[in-house]
DRENDOKOL-968255 format. One record per residue (C-alpha): residue in one letter; x negated, y negated, z negated; residue number from 1. Coordinates in steps of 0.2 Angstrom, whole numbers, plus 5000, padded with zeros to 4 digits. Last residue first. Example, Ala and Ser with C-alpha at 12.3 -4.5 7.8 and 13.67 -1.06 7.14 Angstrom:
BEGIN
{S,{4932,5005,4964},2},
{A,{4938,5022,4961},1},
END
This chain:
BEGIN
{X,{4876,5036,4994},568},
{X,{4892,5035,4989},567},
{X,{4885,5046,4972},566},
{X,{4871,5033,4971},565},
{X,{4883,5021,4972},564},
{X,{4895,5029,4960},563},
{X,{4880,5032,4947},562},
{X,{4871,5014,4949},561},
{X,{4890,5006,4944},560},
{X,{4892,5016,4931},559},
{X,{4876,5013,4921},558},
{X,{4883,4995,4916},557},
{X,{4871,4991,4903},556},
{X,{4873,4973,4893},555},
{X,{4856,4966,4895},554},
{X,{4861,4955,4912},553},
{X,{4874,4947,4900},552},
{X,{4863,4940,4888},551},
{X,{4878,4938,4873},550},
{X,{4887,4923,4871},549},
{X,{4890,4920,4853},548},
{X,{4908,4920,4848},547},
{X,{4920,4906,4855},546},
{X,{4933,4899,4839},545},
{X,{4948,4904,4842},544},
{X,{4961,4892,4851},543},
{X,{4978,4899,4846},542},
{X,{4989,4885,4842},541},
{X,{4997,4883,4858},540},
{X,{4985,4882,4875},539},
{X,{4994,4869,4884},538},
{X,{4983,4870,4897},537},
{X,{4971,4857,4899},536},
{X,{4962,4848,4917},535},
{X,{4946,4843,4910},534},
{X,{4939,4829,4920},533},
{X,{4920,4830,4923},532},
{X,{4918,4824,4939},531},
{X,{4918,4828,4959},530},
{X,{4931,4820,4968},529},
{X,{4938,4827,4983},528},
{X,{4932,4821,5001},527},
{X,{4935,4839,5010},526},
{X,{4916,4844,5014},525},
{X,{4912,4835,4997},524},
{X,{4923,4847,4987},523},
{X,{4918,4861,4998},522},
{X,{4899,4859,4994},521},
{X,{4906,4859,4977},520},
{X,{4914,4876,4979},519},
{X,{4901,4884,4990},518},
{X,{4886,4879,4975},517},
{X,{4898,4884,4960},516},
{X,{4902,4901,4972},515},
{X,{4884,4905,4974},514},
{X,{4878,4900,4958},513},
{X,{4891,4915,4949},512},
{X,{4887,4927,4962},511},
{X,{4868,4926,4958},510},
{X,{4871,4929,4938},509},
{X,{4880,4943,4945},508},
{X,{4901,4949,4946},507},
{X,{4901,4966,4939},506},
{X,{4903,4962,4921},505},
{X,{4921,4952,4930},504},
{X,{4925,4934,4935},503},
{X,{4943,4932,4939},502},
{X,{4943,4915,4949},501},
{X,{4963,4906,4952},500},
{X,{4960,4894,4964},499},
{X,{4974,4883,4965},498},
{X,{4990,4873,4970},497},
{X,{4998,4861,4955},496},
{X,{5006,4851,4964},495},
{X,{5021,4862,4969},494},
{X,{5024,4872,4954},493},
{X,{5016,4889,4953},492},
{X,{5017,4908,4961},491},
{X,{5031,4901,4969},490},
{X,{5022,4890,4975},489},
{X,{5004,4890,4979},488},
{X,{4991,4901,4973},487},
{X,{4975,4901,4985},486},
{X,{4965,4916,4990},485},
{X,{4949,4918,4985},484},
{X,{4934,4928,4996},483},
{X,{4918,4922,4997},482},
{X,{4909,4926,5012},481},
{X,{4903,4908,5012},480},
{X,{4906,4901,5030},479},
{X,{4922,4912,5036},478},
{X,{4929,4914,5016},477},
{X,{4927,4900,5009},476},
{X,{4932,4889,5024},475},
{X,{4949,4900,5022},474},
{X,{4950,4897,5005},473},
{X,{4949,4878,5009},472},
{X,{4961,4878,5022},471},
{X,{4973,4886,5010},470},
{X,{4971,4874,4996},469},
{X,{4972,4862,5008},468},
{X,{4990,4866,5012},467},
{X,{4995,4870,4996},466},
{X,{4990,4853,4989},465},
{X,{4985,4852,4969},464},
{X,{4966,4861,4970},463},
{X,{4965,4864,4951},462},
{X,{4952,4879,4947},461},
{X,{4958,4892,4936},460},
{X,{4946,4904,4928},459},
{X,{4956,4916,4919},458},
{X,{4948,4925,4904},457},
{X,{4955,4918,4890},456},
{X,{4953,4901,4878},455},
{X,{4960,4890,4893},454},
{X,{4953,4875,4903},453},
{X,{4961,4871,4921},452},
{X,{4944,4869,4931},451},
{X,{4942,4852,4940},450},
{X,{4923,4855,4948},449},
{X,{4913,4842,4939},448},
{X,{4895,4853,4942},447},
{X,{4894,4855,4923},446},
{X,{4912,4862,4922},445},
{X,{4910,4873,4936},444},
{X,{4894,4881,4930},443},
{X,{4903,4879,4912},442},
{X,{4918,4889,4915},441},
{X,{4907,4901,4924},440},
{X,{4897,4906,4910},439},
{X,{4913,4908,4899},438},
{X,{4918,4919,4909},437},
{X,{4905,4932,4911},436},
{X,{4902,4929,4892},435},
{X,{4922,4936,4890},434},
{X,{4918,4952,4902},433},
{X,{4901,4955,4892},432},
{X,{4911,4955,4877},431},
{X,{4924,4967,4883},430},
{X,{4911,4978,4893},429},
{X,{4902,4981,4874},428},
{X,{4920,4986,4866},427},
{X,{4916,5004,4876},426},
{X,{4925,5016,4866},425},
{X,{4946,5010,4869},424},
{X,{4939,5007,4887},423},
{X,{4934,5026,4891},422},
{X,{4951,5033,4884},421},
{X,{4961,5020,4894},420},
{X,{4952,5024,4909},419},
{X,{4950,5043,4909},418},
{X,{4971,5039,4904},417},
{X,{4972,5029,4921},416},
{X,{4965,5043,4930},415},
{X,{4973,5055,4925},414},
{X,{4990,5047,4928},413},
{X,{4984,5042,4947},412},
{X,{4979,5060,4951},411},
{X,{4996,5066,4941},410},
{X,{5006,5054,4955},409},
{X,{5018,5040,4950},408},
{X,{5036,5046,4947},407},
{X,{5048,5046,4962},406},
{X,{5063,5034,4959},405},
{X,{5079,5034,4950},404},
{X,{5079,5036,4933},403},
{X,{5062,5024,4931},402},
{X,{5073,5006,4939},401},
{X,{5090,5014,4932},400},
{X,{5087,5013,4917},399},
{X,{5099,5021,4905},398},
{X,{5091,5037,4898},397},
{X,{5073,5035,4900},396},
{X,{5077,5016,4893},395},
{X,{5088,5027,4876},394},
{X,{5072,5038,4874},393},
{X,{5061,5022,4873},392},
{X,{5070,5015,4860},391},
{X,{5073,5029,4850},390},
{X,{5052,5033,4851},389},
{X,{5052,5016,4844},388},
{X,{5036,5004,4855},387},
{X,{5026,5006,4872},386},
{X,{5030,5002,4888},385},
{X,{5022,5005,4906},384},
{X,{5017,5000,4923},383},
{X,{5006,5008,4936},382},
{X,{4990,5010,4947},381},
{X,{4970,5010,4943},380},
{X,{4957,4998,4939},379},
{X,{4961,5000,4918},378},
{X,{4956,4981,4918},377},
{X,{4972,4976,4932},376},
{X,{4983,4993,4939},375},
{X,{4986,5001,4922},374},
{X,{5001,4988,4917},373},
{X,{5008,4984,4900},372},
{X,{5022,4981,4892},371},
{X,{5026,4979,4871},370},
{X,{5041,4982,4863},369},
{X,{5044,4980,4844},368},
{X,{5028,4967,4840},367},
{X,{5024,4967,4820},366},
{X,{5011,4981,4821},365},
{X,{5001,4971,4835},364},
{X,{4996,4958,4823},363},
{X,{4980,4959,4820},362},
{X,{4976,4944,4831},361},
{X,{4961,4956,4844},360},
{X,{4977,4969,4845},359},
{X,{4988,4957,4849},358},
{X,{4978,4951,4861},357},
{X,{4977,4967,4871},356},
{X,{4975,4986,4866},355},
{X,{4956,4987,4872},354},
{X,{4950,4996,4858},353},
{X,{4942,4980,4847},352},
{X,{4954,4969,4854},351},
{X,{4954,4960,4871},350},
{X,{4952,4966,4889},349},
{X,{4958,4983,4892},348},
{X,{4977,4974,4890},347},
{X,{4978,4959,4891},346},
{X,{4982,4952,4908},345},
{X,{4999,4963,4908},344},
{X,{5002,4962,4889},343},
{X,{5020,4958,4892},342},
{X,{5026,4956,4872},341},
{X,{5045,4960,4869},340},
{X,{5050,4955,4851},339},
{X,{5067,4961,4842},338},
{X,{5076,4946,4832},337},
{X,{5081,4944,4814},336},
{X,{5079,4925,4813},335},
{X,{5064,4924,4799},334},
{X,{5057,4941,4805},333},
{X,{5057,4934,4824},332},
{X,{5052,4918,4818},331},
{X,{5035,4924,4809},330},
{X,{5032,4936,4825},329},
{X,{5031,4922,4836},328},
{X,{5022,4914,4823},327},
{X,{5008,4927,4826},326},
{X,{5010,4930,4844},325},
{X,{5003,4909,4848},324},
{X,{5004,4913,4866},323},
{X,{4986,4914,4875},322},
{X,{4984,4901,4891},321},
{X,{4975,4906,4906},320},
{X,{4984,4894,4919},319},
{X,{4988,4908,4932},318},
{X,{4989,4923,4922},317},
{X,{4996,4917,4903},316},
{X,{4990,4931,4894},315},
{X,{5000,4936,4879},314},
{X,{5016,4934,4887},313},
{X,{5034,4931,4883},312},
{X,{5051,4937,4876},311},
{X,{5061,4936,4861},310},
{X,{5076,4947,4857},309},
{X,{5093,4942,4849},308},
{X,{5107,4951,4841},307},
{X,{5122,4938,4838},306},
{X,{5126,4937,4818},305},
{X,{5116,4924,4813},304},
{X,{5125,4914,4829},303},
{X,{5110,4904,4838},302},
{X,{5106,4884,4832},301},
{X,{5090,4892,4822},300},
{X,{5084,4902,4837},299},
{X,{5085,4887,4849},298},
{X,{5077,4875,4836},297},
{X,{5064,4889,4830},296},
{X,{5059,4891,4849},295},
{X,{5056,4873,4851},294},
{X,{5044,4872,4836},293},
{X,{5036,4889,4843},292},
{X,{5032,4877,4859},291},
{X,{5020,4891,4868},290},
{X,{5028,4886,4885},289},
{X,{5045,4876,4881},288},
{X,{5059,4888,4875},287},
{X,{5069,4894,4887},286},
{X,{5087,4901,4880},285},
{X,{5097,4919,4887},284},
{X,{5113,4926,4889},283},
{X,{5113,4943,4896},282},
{X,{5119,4946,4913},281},
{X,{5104,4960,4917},280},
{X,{5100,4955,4933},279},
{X,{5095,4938,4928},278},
{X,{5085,4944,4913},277},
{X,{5076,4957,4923},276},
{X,{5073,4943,4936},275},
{X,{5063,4931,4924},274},
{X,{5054,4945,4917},273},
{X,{5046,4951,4933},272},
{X,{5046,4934,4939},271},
{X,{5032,4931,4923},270},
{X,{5036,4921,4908},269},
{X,{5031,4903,4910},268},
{X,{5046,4894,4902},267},
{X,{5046,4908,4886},266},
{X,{5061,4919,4885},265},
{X,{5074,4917,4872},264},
{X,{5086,4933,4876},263},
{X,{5102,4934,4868},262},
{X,{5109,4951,4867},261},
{X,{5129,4953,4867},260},
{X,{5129,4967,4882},259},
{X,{5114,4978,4869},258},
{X,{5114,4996,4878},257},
{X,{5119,4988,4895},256},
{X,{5110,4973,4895},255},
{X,{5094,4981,4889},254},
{X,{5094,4992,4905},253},
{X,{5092,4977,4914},252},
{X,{5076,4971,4903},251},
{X,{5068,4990,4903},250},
{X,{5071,4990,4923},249},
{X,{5063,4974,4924},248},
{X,{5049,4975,4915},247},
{X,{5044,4992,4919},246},
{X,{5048,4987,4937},245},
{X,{5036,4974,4936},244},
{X,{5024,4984,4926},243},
{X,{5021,4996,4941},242},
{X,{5028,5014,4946},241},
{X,{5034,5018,4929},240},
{X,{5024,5025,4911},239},
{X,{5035,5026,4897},238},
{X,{5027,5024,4876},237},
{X,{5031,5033,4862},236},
{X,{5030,5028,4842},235},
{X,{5019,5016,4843},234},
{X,{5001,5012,4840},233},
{X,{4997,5002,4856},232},
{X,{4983,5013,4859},231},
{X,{4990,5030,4851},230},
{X,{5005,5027,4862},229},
{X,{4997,5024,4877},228},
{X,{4986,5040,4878},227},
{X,{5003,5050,4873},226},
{X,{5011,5041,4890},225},
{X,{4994,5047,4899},224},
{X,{4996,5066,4894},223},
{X,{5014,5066,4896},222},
{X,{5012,5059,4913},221},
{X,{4996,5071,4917},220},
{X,{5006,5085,4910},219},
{X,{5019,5083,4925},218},
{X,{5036,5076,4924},217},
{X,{5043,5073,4942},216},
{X,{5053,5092,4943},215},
{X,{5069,5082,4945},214},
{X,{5071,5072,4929},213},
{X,{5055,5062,4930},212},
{X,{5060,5059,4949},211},
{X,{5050,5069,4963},210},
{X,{5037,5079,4966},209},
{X,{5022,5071,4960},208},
{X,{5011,5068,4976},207},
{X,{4993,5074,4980},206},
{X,{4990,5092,4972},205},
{X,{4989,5096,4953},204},
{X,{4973,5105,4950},203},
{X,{4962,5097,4965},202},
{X,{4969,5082,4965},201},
{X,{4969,5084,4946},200},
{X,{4949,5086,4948},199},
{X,{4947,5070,4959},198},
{X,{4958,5060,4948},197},
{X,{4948,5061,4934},196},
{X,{4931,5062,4940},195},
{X,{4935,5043,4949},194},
{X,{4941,5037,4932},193},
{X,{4924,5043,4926},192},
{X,{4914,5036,4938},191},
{X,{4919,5020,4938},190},
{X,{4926,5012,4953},189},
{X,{4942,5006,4951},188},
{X,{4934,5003,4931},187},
{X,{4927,4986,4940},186},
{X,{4932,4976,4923},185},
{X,{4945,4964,4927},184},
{X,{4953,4974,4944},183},
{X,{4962,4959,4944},182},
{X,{4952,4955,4959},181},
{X,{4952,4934,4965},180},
{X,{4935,4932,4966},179},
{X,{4928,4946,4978},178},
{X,{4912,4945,4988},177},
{X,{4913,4948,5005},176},
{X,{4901,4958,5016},175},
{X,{4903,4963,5035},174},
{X,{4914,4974,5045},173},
{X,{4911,4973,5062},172},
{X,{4902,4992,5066},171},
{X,{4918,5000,5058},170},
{X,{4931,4990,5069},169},
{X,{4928,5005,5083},168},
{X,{4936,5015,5072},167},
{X,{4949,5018,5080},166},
{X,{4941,5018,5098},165},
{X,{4955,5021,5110},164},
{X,{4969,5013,5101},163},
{X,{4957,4999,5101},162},
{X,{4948,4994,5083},161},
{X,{4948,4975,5079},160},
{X,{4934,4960,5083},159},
{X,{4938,4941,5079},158},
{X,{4945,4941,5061},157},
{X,{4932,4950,5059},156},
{X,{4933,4965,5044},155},
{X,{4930,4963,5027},154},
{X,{4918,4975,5019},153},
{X,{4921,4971,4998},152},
{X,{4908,4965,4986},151},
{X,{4913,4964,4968},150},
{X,{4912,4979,4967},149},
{X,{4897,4990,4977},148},
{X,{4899,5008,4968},147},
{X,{4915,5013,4975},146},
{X,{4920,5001,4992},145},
{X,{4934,4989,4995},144},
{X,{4937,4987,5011},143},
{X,{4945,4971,5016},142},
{X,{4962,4966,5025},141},
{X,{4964,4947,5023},140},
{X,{4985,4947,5017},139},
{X,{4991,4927,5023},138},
{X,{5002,4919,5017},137},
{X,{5012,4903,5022},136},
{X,{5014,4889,5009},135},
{X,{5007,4877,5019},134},
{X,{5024,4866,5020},133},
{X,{5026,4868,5037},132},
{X,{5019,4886,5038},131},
{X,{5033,4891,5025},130},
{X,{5048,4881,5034},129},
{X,{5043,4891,5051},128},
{X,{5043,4906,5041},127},
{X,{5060,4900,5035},126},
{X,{5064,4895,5052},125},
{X,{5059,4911,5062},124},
{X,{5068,4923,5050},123},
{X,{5087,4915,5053},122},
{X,{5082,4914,5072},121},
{X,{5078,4932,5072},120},
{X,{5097,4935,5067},119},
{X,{5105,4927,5082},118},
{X,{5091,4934,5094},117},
{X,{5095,4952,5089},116},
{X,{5081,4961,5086},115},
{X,{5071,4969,5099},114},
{X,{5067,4988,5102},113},
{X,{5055,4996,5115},112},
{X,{5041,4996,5106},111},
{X,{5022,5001,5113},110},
{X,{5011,5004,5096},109},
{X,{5001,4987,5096},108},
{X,{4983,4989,5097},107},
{X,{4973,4986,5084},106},
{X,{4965,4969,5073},105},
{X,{4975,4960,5083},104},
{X,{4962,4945,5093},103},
{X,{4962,4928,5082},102},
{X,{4967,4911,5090},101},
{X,{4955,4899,5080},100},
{X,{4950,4892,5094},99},
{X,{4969,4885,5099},98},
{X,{4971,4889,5119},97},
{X,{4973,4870,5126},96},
{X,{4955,4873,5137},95},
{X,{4965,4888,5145},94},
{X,{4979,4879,5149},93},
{X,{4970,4867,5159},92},
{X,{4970,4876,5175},91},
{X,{4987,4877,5174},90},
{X,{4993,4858,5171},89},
{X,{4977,4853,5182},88},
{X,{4988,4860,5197},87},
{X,{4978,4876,5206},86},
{X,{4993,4888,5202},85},
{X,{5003,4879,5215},84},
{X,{5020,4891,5215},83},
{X,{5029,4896,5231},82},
{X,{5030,4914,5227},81},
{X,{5039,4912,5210},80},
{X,{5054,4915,5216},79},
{X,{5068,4913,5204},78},
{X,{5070,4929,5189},77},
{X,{5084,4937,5189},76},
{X,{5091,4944,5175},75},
{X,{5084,4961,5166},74},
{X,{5085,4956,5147},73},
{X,{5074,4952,5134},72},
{X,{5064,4941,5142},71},
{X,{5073,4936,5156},70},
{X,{5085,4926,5142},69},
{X,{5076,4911,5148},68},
{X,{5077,4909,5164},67},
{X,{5059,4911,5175},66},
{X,{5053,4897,5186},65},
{X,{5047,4887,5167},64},
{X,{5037,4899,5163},63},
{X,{5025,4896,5179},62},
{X,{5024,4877,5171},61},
{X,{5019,4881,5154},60},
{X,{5024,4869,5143},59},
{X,{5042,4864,5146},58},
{X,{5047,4884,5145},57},
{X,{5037,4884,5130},56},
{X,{5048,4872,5121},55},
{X,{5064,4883,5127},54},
{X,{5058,4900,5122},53},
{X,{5056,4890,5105},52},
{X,{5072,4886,5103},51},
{X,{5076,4901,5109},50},
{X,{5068,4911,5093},49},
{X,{5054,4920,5096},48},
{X,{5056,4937,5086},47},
{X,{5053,4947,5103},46},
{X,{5037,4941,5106},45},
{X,{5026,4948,5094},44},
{X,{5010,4940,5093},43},
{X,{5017,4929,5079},42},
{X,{5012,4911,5079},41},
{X,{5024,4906,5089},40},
{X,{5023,4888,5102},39},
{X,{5005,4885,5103},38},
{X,{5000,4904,5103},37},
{X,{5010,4908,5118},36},
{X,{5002,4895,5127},35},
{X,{4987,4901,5131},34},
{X,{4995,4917,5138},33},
{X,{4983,4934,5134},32},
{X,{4986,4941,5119},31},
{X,{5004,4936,5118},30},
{X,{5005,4942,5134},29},
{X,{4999,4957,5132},28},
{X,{5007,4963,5116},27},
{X,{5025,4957,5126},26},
{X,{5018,4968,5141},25},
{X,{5016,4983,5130},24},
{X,{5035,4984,5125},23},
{X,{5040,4983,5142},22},
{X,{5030,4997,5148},21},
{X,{5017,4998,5163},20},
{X,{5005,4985,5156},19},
{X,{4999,4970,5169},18},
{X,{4981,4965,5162},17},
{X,{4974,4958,5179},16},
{X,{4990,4947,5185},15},
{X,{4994,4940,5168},14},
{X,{4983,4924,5167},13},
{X,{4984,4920,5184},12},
{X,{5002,4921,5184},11},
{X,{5008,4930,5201},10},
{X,{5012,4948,5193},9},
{X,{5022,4937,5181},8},
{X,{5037,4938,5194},7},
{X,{5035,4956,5197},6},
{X,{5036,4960,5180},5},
{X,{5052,4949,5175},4},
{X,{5059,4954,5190},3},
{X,{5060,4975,5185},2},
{X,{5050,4978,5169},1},
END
């Protein structure tokens, strides 16, 4: 560590804890220096800009006896040997360290490599730029545990494991319940999706092997993509890694078998769609959100001759809205175009076999392409499409988003397909999922929380500041147990920050008065406005008339009893 370590052998803070690597001592320091914490956020030291080596040079006055590039080179360093550590400067640094300063969760592996300072400062400011404007995330780490959902472990933000002890952190973990999941109906858990993929562990191994078209293509992928097709009554169906890259890679692919395609794409299509139709250079029209009026005025003033295809969502995910399919359909027969339908926050949760909205509309045999995921309802991992087995040959063929990488795993393919094949019989789970929501739309309606209303299953509750949104999640979270994280932009327009709450049948009677009586004790702890204001969606024409709500505590859930007794 050459001068750099003997010079901070002197600083009070630093003499006790001095590590014998380089790579250590940054950990330490940012573990241990009060002012560290005030000038970068991160604990590794290496990324700090020298702007900021400068400001906390003028704070810390044994910093300022050592030259700046010290840090990460072996420069001199000026004595340090005459230095009054007794000034009220130093001994008031410790006072200045910020409480909410969290301990690593783990040790730091010892690194001995630094990024250039040039191309950390590029980094620094837009992170710098995201914690300005509150728009900085944060991943909570949580356990989720099988039998227990939607109560999760989460560890302290105060106490970690040491290199030592890994699992140290075990004894601090404590309960959370879960609001923000889109595992919509607990099936991560179940028991038979569980059974699934344990016995194809067992058959098939871990991993898949490789591409589709390099030993990738195991029954369990043919199995699941045969499950899909019967759901979504089409031809064929593809399963990828997630839905965004089914998406995207079907959208790109399209601009190389179609190059004169227009795309009209709905204004609140998901970034999955948005960036498939960059990437794929193919003309394309936004029509306002559910507008079908502005849709017919775009299609209308299009060349008859030009192929087109229309895109959008049934589910809506962070405002809840349902997109009138039906005269979708009607325009797309009147104009000749194709019809790609993302059913992402859909599917497993409307229609008498869990297909999606279209399903539940009747109108799933006029849709051509239709995607889906199995990581939200069916609980587990993957994207898909289903429509023309000549159409899905030809994206197996072209894109390059499922040619070239390694398919999911046959334990993940079993257990989506135990999933899809257990949710097509159980239409009991769908109607308890939609009473669960509707039950908390009018706990937080009733108690003047400004919910965003919607005729699905999303929950949105209209915060409209990222910054408090995220102090207000985070309030949630250390004094109520209750964990929901807060959509900011991107995610959706600045303004218009939320809570987006997923209640689910696993989610209690109790759970539901807990987080309506933390959400308005929040209100008043914050001085926002408590009163009945209905913040709506543009919902289309597609309000359905709400069916009887059934006693939700009656509805069995036998799973969730077998998998703890199982854990247990």
């Amino acid at each position: 560590m050459n001068h750099l370590g003997a010079a901070l052998t002197r600083c009070p803070y630093m003499a006790k804890k001095m590590p014998s690597s380089m790579g250590t001592l940054f950990t330490v320091m940012a573990e241990t220096c009060p002012v560290l914490p005030k000038v970068h956020a991160s604990r590794n030291l290496s990324t700090m800009s020298n702007s900021q080596w400068e400001r906390f040079h003028k704070e810390c006055p044994f910093a300022s006896l050592v030259r700046k590039n010290s840090y990460h080179t072996s420069s001199e360093v000026e004595d340090v040997a005459g230095v009054d550590f007794s000034t009220p400067q130093v001994t008031n640094l410790q006072q200045q360290r910020p409480a909410t300063f969290a301990e690593p969760e783990s040790a730091q592996p010892e690194c001995e490599y630094h990024m250039k300072p040039m191309y950390e400062d590029f980094f620094d400011r837009h992170l710098d730029d995201l914690k300005r404007d509150g728009r900085y995330r944060e991943f909570k780490t949580m356990t989720r545990r099988a039998g227990q959902f939607p109560v999760a472990k989460q560890q302290s933000s105060t106490f970690g494991a040491s290199q030592e002890d890994p699992n140290a952190s075990r004894e601090k973990l404590h309960d959370i319940t879960v609001w923000c999941s889109n595992d919509y109906m607990g099936m991560g858990q179940h028991p038979v999706v569980i059974d699934a993929m344990h016995k194809a562990l067992l058959e098939a191994g871990a991993g898949s092997g490789g591409t589709r078209n390099i030993s990738g293509t195991n029954r369990f992928h043919t199995d699941l993509e045969r499950e899909l097709s019967l759901l979504h009554g089409k031809e064929a169906s593809l399963v990828f890694a997630n839905c965004y890259s089914a998406n995207h890679s079907t959208i790109v692919a399209l601009g190389k078998l179609i190059p004169n395609l227009v795309i009209f794409s709905d204004a609140k299509n998901h970034a999955s769609l948005i960036e498939g139709m960059r990437h794929s250079g193919l003309q394309k029209k936004i029509f306002r959100h559910n507008d079908v009026k502005h849709l017919e005025e775009l299609l209308a003033a299009a060349d008859p001759s030009v192929p087109k295809m229309i895109i959008f969502e049934s589910v809506y995910s962070m405002d809840g809205t349902i997109a009138p399919i039906s005269q979708i359909c009607d325009l797309a027969d009147k104009y000749n175009a194709l019809t790609f339908i993302d059913e992402v926050h859909a599917v497993g949760l409307y229609g008498k076999t869990g297909a999606g909205v279209a399903e539940r509309d009747g109108v799933m045999h006029r849709l051509d392409i239709i995607s889906g995921t199995l990581g939200k309802a069916f609980g587990v991992f993957g994207g898909y499409i289903s429509a023309s087995f000549k159409f899905i040959d030809s994206i197996r063929s072209s894109a390059s988003g499922f040619i070239f990488t390694t398919s999911i795993p046959p334990t993940v393919c079993a257990g989506a397909a135990a999933s899809v094949r257990y949710l097509k019989q159980h239409n009991e789970l769908r109607d308890t999922h939609q009473a669960k929501a509707r039950q908390l739309k009018t706990l937080l309606r009733e108690a003047g929380l400004p919910i965003i209303e919607s005729p699905s299953h999303i929950v949105p509750v209209l915060v409209g500041d990222a910054a408090l949104c995220k102090k207000m999640a985070d309030r949630l979270l250390s004094k109520y147990n209750i964990y929901v994280q807060p959509i900011n932009y991107p995610t959706v327009p600045v303004g218009t920050e939320r809570f987006r709450l997923t209640p689910s049948p696993v989610h209690t009677d109790q759970m539901m008065l807990e987080m309506r009586d933390a959400l308005v004790q929040l209100w008043k702890e914050f001085n926002l406005p408590l009163k009945v204001v209905q913040h709506t969606a543009h919902l289309g024409q597609t309000s359905r008339p709400a069916s009887p709500v059934p006693n939700v505590d009656a509805v069995p859930m036998p799973h969730i009893k077998q998998v703890t007794a199982a854990a247990n």
